[in-house]
N, C-alpha and C positions, 0 to 999 in steps of 0.2 A: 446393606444400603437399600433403599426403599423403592420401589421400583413405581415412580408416580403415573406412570400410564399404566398401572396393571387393572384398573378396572375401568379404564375410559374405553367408552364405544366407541367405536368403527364411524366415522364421516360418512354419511352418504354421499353419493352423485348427487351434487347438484348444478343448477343450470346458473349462469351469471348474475343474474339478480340475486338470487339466494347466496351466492359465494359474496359480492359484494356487501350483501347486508352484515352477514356475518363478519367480514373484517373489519366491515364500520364497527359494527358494535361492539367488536372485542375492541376497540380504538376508542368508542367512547364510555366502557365500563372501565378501563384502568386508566382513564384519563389522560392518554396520548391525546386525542381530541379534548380540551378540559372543558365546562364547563365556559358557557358562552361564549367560547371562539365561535369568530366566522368561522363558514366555510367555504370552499371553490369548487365549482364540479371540476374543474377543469384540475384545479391543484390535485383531488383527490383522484384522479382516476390517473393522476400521470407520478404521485407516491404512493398509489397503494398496486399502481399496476392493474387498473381496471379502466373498460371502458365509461365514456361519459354517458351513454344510455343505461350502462346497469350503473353507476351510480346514483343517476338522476331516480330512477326504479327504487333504489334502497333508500334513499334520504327519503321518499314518500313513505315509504313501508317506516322507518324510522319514527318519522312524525308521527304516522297513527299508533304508533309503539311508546310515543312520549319522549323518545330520545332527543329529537331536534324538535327546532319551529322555525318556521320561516315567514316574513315578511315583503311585500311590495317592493319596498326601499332598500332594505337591507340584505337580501337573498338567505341562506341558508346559513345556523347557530344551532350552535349544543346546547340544550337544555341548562338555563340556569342553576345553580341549586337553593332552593327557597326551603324554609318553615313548612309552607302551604304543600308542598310536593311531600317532604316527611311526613305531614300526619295523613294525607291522601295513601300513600306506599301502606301505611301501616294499618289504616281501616280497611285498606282492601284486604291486605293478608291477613286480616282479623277474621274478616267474612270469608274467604277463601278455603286456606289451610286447611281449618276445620273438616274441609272434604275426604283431608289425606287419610282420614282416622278411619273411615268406612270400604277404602279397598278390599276386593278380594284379592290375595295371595296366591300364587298357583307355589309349588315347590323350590321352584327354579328363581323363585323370584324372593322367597323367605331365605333361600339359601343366599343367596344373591347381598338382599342386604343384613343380614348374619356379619358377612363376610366384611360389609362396610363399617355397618358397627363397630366391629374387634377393630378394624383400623382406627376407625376415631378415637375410641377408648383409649387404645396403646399410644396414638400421636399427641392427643389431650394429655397422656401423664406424663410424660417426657418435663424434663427439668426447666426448662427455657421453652417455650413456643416463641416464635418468633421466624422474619425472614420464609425460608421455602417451608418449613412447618409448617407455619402459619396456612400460608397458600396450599401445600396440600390437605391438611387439615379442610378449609372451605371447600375444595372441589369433592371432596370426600362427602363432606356436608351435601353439598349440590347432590351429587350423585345418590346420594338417600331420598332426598323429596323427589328429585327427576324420577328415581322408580317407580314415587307413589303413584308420580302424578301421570305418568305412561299408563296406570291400571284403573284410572278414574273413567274409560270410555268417552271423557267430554275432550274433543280435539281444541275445541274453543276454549273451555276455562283453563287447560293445560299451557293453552300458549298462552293465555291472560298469566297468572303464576310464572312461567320463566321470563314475561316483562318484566313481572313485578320483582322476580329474584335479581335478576340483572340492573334494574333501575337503582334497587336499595345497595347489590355489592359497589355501583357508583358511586354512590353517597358515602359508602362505609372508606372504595379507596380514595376520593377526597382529601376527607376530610383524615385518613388516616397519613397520609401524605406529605399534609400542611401543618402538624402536630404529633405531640411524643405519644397522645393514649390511643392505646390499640382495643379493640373491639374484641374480647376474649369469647371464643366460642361455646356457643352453649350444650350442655350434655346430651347432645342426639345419641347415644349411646343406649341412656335410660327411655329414650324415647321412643327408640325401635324396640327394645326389652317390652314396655307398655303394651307395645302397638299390637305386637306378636304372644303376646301372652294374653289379647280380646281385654286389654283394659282398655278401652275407649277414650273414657273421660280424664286417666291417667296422661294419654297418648296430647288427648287435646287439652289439659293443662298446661303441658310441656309446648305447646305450641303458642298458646298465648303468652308464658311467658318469655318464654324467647325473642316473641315478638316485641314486651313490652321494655326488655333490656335493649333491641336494637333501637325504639323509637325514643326511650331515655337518651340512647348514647349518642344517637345524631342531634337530637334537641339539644342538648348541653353540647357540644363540640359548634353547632349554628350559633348558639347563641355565644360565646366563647369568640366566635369568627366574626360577631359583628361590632364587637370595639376592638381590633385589631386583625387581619385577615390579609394575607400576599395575593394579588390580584391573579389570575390564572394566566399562566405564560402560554405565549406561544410555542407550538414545541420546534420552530423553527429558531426562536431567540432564547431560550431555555436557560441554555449555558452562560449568556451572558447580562440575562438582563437580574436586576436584583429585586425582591419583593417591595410593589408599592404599600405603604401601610396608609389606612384612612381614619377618619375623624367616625367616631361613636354615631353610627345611625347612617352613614352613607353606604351606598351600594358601592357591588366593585363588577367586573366582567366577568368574574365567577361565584358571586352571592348575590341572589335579590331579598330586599329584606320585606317583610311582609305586615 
């Protein structure tokens, strides 16, 4: 059996703001928070067991992260999912990624993702992906860029890149949620091989393409969800309420169309 925290790092100490943000944000990347719900400081700090100052501290940090927006009248919402955010995700990680290809390597750190590679490789050829696969297959995946982007020296475009990864695995759980096609992962295997063997332009092929499979398969699944789409549930009404479906071209609380 596979042991899915054997290469996840250690959590640092952190102070309440930083804990709060984090559990927002793991709340609204697998869409417990979905996609244009309100929110409450007050709901959220008394379900997720935080106070309402580091909440209030994280929904800011949030917003400048793109996760939420807030308005005058309407206080604080999760991020829509639009068109217009898809091809924004994907021209940044156009310009971005392309960084990862120029790292320096120390030992520990080729050994390191060696080690993540062979996992992907061997979870990739398994009969059936799907389920906890699936999910560790991408944290697997994560854990490959996170190395790169740890040995880039830029503290700023690092944390720009894990918005950006966290924004799109959003979109991916979605709209993977609301429909049967799943987002097949792409060979980071041969990419790390590339990368580690000074092919560069090898390394940053593999990056655009991968890119342009994730921005295909959210474009077609948007567009797909805008003549028929279940509006995003509360996750407090979840279980009992049943999907609203809408007319060709209207919005719903969880798609803006653009």
């Amino acid at each position: 059996m596979l042991d899915q925290d054997a290469y996840a790092s250690p959590t640092p100490p952190q102070g309440k703001g930083e804990a709060a943000e984090r559990a927002l944000r793991n709340a609204i990347v697998h869409c417990v928070l979905a996609p244009g719900e309100r929110l409450s400081e007050v709901e959220l700090a008394r379900e997720f067991d935080l106070g309402r100052g580091a909440v209030r501290t994280a929904l800011a940090r949030l917003q400048a992260s793109g996760f939420v927006s807030s308005a005058a009248r309407s206080g604080w919402s999760v991020a829509p999912v639009s068109a217009s955010e898809i091809r924004e995700l994907c021209a940044a990680r156009r310009q971005l990624e392309p960084l990862l290809c120029n790292v320096t390597l120390g030992e520990r750190e080729t050994a390191h993702l060696r080690n993540l590679a062979e996992m992907h490789l061997a979870l990739t050829h398994r009969q059936e992906i799907g389920g906890d696969i699936l999910s560790t297959v991408r944290r697997c995946e994560r854990d490959i860029l996170e190395c790169l982007s740890g040995r880039l020296g830029m503290p700023i475009v690092a944390g720009w890149l894990a918005d950006l990864w966290d924004r799109s695995a959003r979109l991916v759980n979605f709209f993977e949620a609301s429909g049967p096609v799943r987002l097949m992962p792409a060979d980071r295997a041969r990419f790390v091989e590339a990368l580690l063997d000074g092919r560069k332009a090898d390394a940053g092929q593999h990056l655009a393409s991968a890119n342009g499979a994730l921005e295909v398969y959210l474009l077609d699944r948007f567009l797909e969800s805008g003549a028929k789409v279940g509006a995003a549930k509360s996750r407090r009404t979840a279980d009992r309420d049943t999907p609203i479906h809408t007319q060709p071209g209207k919005s719903t609380p969880g798609i803006r169309t653009v």
